[in-house]
C-alpha positions as CSV (number, residue, x, y, z in Angstrom):
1,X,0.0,0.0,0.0
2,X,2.9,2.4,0.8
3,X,4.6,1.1,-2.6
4,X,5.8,4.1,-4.6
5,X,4.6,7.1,-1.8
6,X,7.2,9.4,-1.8
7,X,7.5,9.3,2.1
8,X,6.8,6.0,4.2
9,X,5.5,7.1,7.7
10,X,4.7,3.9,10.4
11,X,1.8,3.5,11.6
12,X,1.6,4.6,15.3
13,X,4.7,7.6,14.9
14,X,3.9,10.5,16.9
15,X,3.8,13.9,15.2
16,X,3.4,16.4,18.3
17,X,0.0,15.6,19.5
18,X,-0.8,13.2,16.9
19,X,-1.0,9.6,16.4
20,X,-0.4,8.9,12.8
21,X,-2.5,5.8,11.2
22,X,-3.3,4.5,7.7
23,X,-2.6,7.1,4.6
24,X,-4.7,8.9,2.5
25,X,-2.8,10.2,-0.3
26,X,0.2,10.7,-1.8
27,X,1.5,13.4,-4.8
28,X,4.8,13.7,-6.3
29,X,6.3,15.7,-3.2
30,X,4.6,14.9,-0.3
31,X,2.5,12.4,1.7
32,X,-1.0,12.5,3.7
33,X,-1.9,10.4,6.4
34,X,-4.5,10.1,8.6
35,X,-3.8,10.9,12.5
36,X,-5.4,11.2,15.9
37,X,-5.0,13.1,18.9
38,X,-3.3,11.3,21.8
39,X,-2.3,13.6,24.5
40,X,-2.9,17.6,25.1
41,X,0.3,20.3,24.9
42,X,0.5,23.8,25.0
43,X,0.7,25.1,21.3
44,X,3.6,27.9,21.0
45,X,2.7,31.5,21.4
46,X,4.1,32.2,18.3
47,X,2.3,29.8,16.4
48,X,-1.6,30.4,17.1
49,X,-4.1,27.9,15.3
50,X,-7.6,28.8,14.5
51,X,-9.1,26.3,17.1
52,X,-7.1,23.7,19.4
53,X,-7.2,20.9,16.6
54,X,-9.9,18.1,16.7
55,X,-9.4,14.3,17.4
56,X,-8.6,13.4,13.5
57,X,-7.0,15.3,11.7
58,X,-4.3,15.1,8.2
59,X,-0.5,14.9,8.4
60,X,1.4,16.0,5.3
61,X,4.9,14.7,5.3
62,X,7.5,16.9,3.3
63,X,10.4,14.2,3.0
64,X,14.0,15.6,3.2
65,X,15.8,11.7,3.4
66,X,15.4,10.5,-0.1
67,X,15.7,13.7,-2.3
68,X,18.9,15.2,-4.3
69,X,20.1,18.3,-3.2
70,X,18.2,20.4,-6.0
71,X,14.8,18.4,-4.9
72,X,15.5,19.4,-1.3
73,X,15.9,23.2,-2.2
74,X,12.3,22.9,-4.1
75,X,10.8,20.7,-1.2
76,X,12.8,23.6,1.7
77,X,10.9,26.6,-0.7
78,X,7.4,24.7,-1.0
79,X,7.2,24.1,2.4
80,X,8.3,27.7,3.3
81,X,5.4,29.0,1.1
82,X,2.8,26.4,2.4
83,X,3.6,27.8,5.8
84,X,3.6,31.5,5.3
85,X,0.2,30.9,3.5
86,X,-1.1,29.0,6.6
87,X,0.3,32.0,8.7
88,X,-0.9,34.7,6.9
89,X,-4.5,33.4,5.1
90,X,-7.6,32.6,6.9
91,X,-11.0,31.9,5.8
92,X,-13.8,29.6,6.0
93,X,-12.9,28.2,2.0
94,X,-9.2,27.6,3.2
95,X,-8.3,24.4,4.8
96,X,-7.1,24.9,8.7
97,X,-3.7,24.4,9.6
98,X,-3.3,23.0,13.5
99,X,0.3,22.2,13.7
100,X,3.3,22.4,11.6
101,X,6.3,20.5,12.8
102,X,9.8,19.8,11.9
103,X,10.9,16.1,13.0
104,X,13.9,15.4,14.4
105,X,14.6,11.4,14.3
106,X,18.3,10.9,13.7
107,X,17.6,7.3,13.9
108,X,15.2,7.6,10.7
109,X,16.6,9.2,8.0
110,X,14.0,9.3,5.7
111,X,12.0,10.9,8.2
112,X,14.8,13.0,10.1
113,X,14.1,16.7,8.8
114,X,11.2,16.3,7.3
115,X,8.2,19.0,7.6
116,X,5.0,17.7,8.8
117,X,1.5,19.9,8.7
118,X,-1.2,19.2,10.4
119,X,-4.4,19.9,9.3
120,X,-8.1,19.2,8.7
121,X,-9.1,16.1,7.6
122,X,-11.2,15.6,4.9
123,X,-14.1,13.5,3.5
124,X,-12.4,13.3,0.0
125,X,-10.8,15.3,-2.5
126,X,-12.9,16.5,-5.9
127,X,-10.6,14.4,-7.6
128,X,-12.1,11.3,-5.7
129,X,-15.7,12.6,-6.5
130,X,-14.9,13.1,-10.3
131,X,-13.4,9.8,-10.7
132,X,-16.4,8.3,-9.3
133,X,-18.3,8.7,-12.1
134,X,-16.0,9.1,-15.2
135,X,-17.1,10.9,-18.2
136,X,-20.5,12.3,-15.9
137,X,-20.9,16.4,-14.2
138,X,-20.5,15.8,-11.1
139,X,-23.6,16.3,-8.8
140,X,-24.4,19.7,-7.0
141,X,-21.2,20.9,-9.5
142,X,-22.6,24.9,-8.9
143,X,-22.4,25.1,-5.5
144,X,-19.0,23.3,-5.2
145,X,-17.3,25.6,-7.7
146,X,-19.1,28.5,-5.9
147,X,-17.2,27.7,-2.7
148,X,-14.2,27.1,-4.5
149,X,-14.2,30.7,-6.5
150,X,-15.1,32.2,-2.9
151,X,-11.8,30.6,-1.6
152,X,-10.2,32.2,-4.4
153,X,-11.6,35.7,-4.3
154,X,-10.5,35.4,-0.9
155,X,-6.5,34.7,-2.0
156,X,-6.4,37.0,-4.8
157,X,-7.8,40.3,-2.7
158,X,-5.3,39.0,0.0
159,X,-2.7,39.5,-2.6
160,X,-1.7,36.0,-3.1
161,X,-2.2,33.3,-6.3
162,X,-2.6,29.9,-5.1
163,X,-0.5,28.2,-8.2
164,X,-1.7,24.8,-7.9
165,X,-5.6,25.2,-8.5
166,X,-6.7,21.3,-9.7
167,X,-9.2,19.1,-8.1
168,X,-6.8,16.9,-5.6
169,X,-6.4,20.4,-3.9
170,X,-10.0,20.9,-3.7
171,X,-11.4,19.2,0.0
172,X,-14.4,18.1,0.4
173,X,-15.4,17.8,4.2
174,X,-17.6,15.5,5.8
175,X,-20.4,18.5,5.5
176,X,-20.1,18.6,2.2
177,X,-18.3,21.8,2.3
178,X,-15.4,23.1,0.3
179,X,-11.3,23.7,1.3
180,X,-8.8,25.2,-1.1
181,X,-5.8,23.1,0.2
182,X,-1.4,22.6,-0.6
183,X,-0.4,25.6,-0.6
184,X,3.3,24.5,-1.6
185,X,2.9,26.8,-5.3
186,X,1.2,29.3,-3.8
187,X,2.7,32.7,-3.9
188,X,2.5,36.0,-2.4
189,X,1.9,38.6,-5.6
190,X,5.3,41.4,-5.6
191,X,3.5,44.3,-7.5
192,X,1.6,42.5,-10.5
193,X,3.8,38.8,-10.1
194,X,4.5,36.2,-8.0
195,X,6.9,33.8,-8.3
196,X,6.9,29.8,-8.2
197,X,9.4,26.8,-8.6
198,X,9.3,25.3,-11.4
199,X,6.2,22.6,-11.4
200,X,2.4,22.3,-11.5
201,X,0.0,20.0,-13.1
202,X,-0.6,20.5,-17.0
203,X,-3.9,20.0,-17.8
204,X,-4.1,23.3,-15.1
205,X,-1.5,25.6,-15.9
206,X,-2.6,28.2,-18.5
207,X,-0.4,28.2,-22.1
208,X,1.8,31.0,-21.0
209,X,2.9,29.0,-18.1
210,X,5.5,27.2,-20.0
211,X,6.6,30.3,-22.0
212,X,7.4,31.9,-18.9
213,X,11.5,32.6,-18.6
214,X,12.9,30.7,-15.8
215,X,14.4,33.8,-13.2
216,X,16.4,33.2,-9.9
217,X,13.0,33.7,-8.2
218,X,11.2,31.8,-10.1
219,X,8.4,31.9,-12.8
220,X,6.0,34.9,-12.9
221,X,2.6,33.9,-12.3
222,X,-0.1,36.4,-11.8
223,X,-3.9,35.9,-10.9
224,X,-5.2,34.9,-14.2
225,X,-3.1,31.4,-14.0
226,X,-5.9,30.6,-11.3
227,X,-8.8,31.7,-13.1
228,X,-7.7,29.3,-16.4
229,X,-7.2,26.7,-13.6
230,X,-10.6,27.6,-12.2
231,X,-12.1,27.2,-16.1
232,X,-10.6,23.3,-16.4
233,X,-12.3,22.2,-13.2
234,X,-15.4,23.8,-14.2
235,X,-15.7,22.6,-17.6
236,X,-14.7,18.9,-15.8
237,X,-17.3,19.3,-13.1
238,X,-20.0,20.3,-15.3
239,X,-19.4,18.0,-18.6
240,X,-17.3,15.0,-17.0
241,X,-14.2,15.6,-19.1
242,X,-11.5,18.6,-19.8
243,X,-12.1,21.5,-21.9
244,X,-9.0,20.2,-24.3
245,X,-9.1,17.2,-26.2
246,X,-6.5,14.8,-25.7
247,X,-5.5,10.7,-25.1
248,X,-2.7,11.8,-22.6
249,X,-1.8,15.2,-20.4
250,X,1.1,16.2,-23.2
251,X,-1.5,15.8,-25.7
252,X,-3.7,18.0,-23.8
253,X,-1.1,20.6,-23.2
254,X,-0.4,20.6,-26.9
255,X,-4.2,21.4,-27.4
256,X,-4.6,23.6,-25.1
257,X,-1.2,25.6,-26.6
258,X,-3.0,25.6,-30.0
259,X,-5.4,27.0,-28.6
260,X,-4.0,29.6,-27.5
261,X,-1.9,30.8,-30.6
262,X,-5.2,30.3,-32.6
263,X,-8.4,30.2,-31.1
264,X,-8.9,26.3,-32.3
265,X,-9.4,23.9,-30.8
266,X,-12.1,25.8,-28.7
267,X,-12.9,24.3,-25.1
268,X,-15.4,21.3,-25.2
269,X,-18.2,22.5,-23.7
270,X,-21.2,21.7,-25.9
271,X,-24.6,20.8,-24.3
272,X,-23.9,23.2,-21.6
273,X,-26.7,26.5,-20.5
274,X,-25.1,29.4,-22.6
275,X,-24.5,31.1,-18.6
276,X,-22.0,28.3,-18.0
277,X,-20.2,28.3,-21.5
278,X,-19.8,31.5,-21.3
279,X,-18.2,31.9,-17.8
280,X,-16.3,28.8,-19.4
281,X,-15.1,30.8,-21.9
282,X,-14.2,33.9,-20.1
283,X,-11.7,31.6,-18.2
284,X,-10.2,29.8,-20.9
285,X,-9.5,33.5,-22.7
286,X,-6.5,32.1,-24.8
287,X,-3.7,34.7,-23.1
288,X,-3.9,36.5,-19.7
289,X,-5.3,40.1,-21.3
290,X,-8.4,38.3,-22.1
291,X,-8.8,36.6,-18.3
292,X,-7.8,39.1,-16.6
293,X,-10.8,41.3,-16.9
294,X,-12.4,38.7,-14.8
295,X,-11.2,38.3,-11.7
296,X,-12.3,35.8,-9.0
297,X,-14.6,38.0,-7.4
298,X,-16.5,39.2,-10.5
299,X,-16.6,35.5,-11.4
300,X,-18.0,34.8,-8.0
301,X,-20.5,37.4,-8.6
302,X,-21.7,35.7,-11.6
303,X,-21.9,32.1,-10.2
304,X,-24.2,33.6,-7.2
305,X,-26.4,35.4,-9.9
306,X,-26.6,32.0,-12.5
307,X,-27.5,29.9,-9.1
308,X,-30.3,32.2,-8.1
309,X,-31.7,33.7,-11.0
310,X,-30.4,37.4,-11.4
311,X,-33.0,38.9,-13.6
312,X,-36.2,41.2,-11.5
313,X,-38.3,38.8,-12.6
314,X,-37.3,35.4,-11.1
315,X,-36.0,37.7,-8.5
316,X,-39.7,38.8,-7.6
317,X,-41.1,35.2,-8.0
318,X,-38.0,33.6,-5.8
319,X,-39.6,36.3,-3.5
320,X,-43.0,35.6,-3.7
321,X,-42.1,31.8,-3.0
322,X,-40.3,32.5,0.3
323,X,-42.6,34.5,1.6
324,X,-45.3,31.7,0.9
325,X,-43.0,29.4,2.3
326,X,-42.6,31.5,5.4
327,X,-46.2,32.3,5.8
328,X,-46.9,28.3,5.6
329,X,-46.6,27.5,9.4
330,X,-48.8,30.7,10.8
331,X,-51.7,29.4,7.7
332,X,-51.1,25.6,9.3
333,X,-51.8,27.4,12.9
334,X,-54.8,28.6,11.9
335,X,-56.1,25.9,10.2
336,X,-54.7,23.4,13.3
337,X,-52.6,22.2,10.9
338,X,-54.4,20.7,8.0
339,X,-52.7,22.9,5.4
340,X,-50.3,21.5,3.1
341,X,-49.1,23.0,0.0
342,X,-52.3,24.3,-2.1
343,X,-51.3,22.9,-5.7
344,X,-50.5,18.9,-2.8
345,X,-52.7,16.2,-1.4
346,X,-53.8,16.0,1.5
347,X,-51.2,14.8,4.4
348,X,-52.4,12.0,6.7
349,X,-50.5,13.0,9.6
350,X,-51.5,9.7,11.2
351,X,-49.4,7.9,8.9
352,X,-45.9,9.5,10.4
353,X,-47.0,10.8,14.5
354,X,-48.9,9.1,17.1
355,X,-52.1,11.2,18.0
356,X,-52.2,13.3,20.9
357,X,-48.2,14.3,20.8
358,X,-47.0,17.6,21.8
359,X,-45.4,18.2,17.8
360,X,-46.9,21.4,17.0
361,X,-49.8,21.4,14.5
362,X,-47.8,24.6,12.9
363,X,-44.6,22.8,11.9
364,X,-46.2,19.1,11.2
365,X,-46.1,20.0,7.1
366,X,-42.4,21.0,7.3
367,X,-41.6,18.4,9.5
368,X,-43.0,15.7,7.6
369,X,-41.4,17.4,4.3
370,X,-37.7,17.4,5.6
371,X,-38.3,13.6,6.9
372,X,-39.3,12.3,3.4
373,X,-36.9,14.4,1.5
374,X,-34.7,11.2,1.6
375,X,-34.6,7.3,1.4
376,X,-31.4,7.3,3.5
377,X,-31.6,4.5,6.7
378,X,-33.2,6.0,10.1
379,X,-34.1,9.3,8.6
380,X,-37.9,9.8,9.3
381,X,-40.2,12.8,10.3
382,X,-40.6,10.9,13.8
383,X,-36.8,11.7,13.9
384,X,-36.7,15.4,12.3
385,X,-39.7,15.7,15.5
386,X,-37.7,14.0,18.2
387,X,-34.6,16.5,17.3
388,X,-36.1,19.4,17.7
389,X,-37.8,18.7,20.6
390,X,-34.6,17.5,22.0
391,X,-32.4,20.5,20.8
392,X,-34.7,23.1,20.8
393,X,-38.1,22.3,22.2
394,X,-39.6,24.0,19.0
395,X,-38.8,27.0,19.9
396,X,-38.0,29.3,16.7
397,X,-36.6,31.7,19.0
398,X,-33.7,29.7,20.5
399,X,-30.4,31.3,20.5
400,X,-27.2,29.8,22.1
401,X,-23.9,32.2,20.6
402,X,-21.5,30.1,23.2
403,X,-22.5,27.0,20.5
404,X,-22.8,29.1,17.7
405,X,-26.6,27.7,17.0
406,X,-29.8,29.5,16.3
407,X,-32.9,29.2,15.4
408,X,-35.7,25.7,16.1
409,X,-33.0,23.5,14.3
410,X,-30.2,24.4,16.6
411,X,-28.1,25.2,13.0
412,X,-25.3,27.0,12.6
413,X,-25.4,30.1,10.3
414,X,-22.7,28.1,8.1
415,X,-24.1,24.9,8.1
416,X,-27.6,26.1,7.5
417,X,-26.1,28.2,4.7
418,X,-24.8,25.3,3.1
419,X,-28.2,23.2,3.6
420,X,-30.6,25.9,3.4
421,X,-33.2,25.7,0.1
422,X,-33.4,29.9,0.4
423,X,-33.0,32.8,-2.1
424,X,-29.6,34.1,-1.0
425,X,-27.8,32.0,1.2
426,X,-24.7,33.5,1.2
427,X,-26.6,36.6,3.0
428,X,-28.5,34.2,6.2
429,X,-28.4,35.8,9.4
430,X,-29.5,34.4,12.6
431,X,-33.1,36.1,12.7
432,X,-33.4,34.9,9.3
433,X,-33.2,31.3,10.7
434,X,-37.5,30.8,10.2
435,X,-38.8,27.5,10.4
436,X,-40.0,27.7,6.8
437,X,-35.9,27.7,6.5
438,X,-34.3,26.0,9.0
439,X,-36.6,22.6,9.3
440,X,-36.1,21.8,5.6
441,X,-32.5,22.1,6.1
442,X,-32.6,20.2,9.3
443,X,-33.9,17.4,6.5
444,X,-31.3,17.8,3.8
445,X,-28.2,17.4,7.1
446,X,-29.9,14.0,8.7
447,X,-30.0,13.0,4.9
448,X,-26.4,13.8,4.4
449,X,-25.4,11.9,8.3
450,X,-27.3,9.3,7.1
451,X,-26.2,8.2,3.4
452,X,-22.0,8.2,5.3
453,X,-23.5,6.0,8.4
454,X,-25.7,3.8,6.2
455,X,-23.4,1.1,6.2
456,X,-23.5,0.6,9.8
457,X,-25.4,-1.8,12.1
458,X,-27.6,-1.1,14.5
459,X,-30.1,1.6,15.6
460,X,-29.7,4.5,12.5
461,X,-31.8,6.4,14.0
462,X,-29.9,6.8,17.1
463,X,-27.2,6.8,14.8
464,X,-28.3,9.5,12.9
465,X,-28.8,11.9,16.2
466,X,-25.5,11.4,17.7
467,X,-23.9,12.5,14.7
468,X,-26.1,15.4,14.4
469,X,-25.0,16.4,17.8
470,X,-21.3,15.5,17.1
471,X,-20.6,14.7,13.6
472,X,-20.8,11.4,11.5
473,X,-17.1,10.8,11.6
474,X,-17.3,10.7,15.9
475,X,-20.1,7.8,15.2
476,X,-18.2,6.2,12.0
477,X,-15.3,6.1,14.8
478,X,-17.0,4.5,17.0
479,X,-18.9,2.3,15.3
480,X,-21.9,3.3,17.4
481,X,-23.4,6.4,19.5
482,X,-19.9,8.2,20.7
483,X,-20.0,8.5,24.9
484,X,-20.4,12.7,24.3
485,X,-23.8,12.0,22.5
486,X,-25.3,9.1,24.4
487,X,-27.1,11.6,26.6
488,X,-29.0,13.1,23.6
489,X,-29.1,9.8,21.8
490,X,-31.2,8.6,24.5
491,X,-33.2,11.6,25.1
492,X,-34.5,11.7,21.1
493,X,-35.1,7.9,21.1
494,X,-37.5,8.6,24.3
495,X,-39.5,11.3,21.8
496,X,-39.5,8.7,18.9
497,X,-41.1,5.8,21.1
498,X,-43.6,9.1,22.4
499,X,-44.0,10.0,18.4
500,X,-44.6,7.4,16.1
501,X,-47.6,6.0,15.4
C-alpha cells in the first residue's frame, strides 16, 4: 500500500499531539496520512491555530531523506510557502492548519528533517468525486465551484495566487463543504507577479505557463493562472471531461497551446446552458489580457447570480415563494394544521405521529417534508420531531452564541447556509433562521449523516442523532453512538417511542 509514496510514515509515529494511522494520499512531493489526537500540549505562542485541533486530523509529510540536493531546495521553498500561507491566510474556503512541525529522528533518515503539517481532515478530495463517475458532471457541480471561486476571491484580494488550482487540492469535508488546500505553489503577488518553482499539473497551468522565462526567483505567475485553472475544473465538473481534447496530459497541453496561438481547438463545452459556457469561456480566454478582466470575485459574482436567478423577474417570483413558504406555518396554525401546499394532497398525519403528541400542529407539514426528502436508513419525520424537541423544544426563537446555534434546528449560520433551500444563502443571518428555513434544512443534514452512516449496524436512527450532535465521523469512529452523545441519543429515542404512530 505504501509502494511508490514518496514518504513512508509507520503507523503509530507520533507527530506532536498526533497519532499517525493508515494514509490517504500521496503526490509527487509529499504524503498525507490520517492521525489522531493522543495527549494535550500547550501550542507555542508564536504559532496560534484557529481552534485547538480536533481528534482526527491530516498529516502532510514533506520528505527531506530521499531527495537530491536540488529536490531538497524545491521541497525547503514549498514548504516555506505552504507555511507563510497558513500563517498569513484565513478563511472559511481555506483548509485549517493546526500544527506544523519539523521532525527530528536521527535514527530515521528518511523521516529526520522532514516537515509535517497538520491539518483538517477531509471527506475526499474533488478528484475522488470526479473519478467516481468518469465521463458524468459531477452532482451539485454549482455550489462546489461557488465555494471554491469564494476561496479564491479570498487569495487573490489577499494578494496571493494559489498556483496549484486542480481538483486533488479541492477538499471536500464530511459536510459537504469546500477547502482550497497545498499551498506549496502558492505565492504572495510582488506588485503584479508572484513567483513559483518550477512545477504544476498540465492539464491546469494556463499556455503561457510554459513560455514563462525561468528567473532566480522563479516563474512569474499572476492571478489569471488561477482563473484558467478555475475554467478546467469547471468545464470537468460540469461536462465530466477537460475542456482540451487529448488521449494523454502532453497531448492535452499541446491542445490547449493551439489554442492559444489560434483560437482552435475551442474548449469542449457543448450541451452546456449558454451562462455556464460563457463563464467557461471567459476563463479559458487564450492569453492572460483576455482573463484578466475577470477576476475571481467578479466570477463569483456571476456564479451567485446564475445559481439564483439574477433577472427582477425570477428575483420577484424567488420572493413571492419565500414569503409563501414563510407564511406556511402561521396558515397551518390557523387551520390546526391541516394545510399543506395548495397545488398537494392532503397529508395523513396519522401515517408518520402518534395522535395526541406535543409536535406542534404549525410545523407538522415542514416536519413531515424534511423527513421524506430522503430514502437514507433512520431518517424519518418521527426523527426530524424528536430532534427538535430534544435540541430546541420548538422554539423558533432559540439562541445559544456560546454553541454558535440559532434558530428551532439548533443550525449553525454556516451549516444552514450550506443546507438551506433559500433565495440568498450567502446573506442568512441568525433572525433569518424561520422555520419555513431551518426545518427543511434540518432534513437535507440527517440525509447527508445518514447516506455516510448507512453502512452501519444497528439503531440508524440513534445513529443519525448522535452524529447530528457531534458529527458522523465521531459515530463512524465508533462504530456506534460516541459517549459525548449518548445523553442526547437517548433523550431523542425517548421522543421517537412518544412520536410514532
Amino acid at each position: 500500500m505504501s509502494r511508490g509514496w514518496s514518504i513512508v510514515v509507520p503507523e503509530g509515529y507520533v507527530v506532536s499531539r498526533w497519532r499517525v494511522g493508515g494514509p490517504i494520499a500521496s503526490g509527487s512531493w509529499a504524503s498525507v496520512y490520517e492521525a489522531r489526537l493522543v495527549r494535550p500540549q500547550p501550542v507555542p505562542e508564536d504559532w496560534p491555530p484557529r481552534s485547538p485541533g480536533p481528534e482526527l486530523v491530516a498529516v502532510k509529510f514533506l520528505p527531506t531523506g530521499t531527495v537530491t540536493r536540488r529536490q531538497l531546495a524545491v521541497l525547503a521553498d514549498m514548504a516555506r510557502r505552504e507555511q507563510e500561507a497558513y500563517r498569513r491566510l484565513r478563511h472559511p474556503r481555506l483548509v485549517q492548519l493546526f500544527d506544523a512541525v519539523v521532525i527530528e529522528d536521527p535514527g530515521n533518515p528518511e523521516l529526520d528533517g522532514a516537515v509535517a503539517l497538520v491539518t483538517e481532515r477531509a471527506q475526499a478530495s474533488l478528484s475522488i468525486l470526479a473519478a467516481r463517475a468518469p465521463g458524468e458532471p459531477v452532482a451539485d457541480a454549482p455550489r462546489i465551484l461557488t465555494e471554491i471561486c469564494e476561496g479564491l476571491a479570498y487569495m487573490h484580494s489577499a494578494g496571493w495566487v494559489h498556483g496549484d488550482l486542480k481538483p486533488g487540492n479541492v477538499l471536500i469535508m464530511a459536510d459537504g463543504s469546500v477547502r482550497l488546500a497545498d499551498f506549496g505553489l502558492s505565492a504572495e503577488l510582488d506588485g503584479t507577479h508572484g513567483y513559483l518553482p518550477p512545477a504544476g499539473t498540465s492539464d491546469y497551468q494556463p499556455p503561457e505557463r510554459w513560455n514563462e522565462p525561468l528567473t532566480q526567483r522563479g516563474i512569474a505567475v499572476r492571478e489569471s493562472a488561477d482563473i484558467w485553472a478555475f475554467g478546467v475544473i469547471a468545464c470537468l465538473l460540469l461536462t465530466g471531461h477537460l475542456p482540451f481534447p487529448g488521449a494523454t496530459a502532453q497531448a492535452r497541453a499541446a491542445a490547449a497551446a493551439e489554442y492559444a496561438s489560434s483560437g482552435a481547438p475551442a474548449p469542449l463545452t457543448d450541451g452546456l446552458p449558454a451562462p455556464w459556457r460563457e463563464l467557461i469561456a471567459d476563463c479559458l480566454a487564450p492569453d492572460h489580457r483576455g482573463r484578466s478582466r475577470w477576476t475571481a470575485a467578479r466570477l463569483l459574482e456571476r456564479l451567485r447570480a446564475m445559481r439564483t436567478g439574477s433577472a427582477p423577474a425570477a428575483r420577484r417570483r424567488r420572493h413571492a415563494m419565500m414569503a409563501a413558504a414563510v407564511a406556511l406555518p402561521v396558515a397551518a396554525a390557523a387551520t390546526g394544521g391541516a394545510l399543506w401546499l395548495s397545488s398537494g394532497p392532503a397529508i395523513d398525519y396519522a401515517r408518520y405521529f402518534r395522535a395526541g403528541s406535543d409536535i406542534p400542529a404549525m410545523y407538522q407539514p415542514l416536519i413531515v417534508q424534511a423527513g421524506t426528502s430522503c430514502h437514507e436508513p433512520g431518517v424519518a419525520p418521527d426523527l426530524v420531531a424528536a430532534i427538535l424537541k430534544v435540541r430546541t423544544g420548538f422554539d423558533p426563537a432559540m439562541s445559544n452564541p456560546a454553541g454558535d446555534v440559532y434558530g428551532i434546528a439548533g443550525l449553525s449560520p454556516s451549516l444552514l447556509a450550506h443546507y438551506a433551500d433559500a433565495p440568498d444563502k450567502h446573506n442568512l443571518v441568525q433572525d433569518a433562521m424561520t422555520p419555513a428555513i431551518a426545518i427543511p434544512a434540518l432534513g437535507r443534514y440527517l440525509c447527508h449523516i445518514g447516506s455516510m452512516l448507512a453502512k452501519l449496524r444497528g439503531d440508524h436512527a440513534r445513529f443519525v442523532a448522535a452524529a447530528y450532535r457531534t458529527s458522523p465521523d465521531a459515530v463512524l469512529r465508533d462504530r456506534g453512538v460516541p459517549q459525548t452523545a449518548q445523553k442526547f441519543a437517548s433523550s431523542v429515542g425517548n421522543y421517537l417511542g412518544r412520536y410514532r404512530p
